[in-house]
C-alpha positions, 0 to 999 in steps of 0.5 A: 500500500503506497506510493508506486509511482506508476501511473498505469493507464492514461486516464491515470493522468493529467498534464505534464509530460505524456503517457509513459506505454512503456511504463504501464506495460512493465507494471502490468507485466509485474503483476502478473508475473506476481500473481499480484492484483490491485484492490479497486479505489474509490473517490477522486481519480489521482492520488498525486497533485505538484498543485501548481496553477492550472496550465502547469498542474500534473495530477496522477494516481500513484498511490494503490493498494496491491495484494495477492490473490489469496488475501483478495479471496479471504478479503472480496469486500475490500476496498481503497477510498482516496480522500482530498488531497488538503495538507500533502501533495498526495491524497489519503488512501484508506483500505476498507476491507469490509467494504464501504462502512454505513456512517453511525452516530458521532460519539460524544467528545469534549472540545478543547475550545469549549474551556475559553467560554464561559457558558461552558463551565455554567453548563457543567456546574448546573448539570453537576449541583442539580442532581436532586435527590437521586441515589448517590450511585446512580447520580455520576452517570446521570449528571455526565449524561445530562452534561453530554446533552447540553454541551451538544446542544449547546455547541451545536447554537454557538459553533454549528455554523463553523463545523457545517462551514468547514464540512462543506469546504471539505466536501467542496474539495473532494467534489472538485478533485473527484471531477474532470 
């Protein structure tokens, strides 16, 4: 899994000097004598960008995932996912091997930017002082369930803008590498 270095097809690449036959052939003649196949991507077609300005962009897929044969059997779901390419010249490649995942919950986490607000800590200690007359076991657990709920809550109203911003400049990217 890696950077190969091979651009294998011409729809493989963009831009720069042309498509390299000789190259393709070679690859495709080592996988076989190999017994080598590569696991099937999805996402953006080229993992590699020297992300100069238009007329002297050179986009490429090097970057792939190859496995033997008796792995592609054990693993038939597998799949590679190339992501946006944002902080790197290369895309991030991702190897599922049970195939795409279905999105779940986002599990609770606590934000470090939230300690510079004060609304923050007024949410913590009402939810901690407001326990009732609860039974002292159980009362750890409710109180952080309830902290949970409003802190979600309210992150959500003061930072959901940013968060839905941000999302969508991510997926702005992937749309715009995904394309022609």
């Amino acid at each position: 899994m890696g950077d190969t270095n091979i651009v294998a097809s011409p729809t493989e690449k963009y831009g720069g000097s042309p498509f390299d036959h000789n190259n393709a052939k070679w690859y495709h003649e080592f996988l076989e004598r190999t017994y080598l196949m590569e696991i099937q991507s999805k996402g953006g077609a080229y993992t590699w960008s020297n992300q100069r300005s238009e007329e002297d962009e050179i986009c490429e897929k090097l970057d792939r995932v190859l496995s033997s044969l008796e792995w592609g059997f054990l693993f038939p779901k597998a799949i590679v996912v190339i992501d946006a390419t944002i902080a790197s010249d290369h895309a991030l490649i991702v190897m599922l091997t049970n195939g795409l995942l279905k999105k779940f919950k986002k599990e609770f986490k606590f934000e470090s930017r939230w300690l510079i607000e004060e609304e923050c800590s007024q949410i913590v200690k009402e939810e901690w002082t407001n326990a009732g007359g609860r039974h002292q076991r159980g009362i750890f657990r409710v109180n952080l369930r309830r902290t949970k709920v409003k802190l979600g809550k309210w992150s959500k109203e003061k930072f959901g803008k940013n968060r839905l911003s941000a999302n969508n400049i991510v997926s702005k990217i992937k749309e715009l590498q995904e394309g022609p």
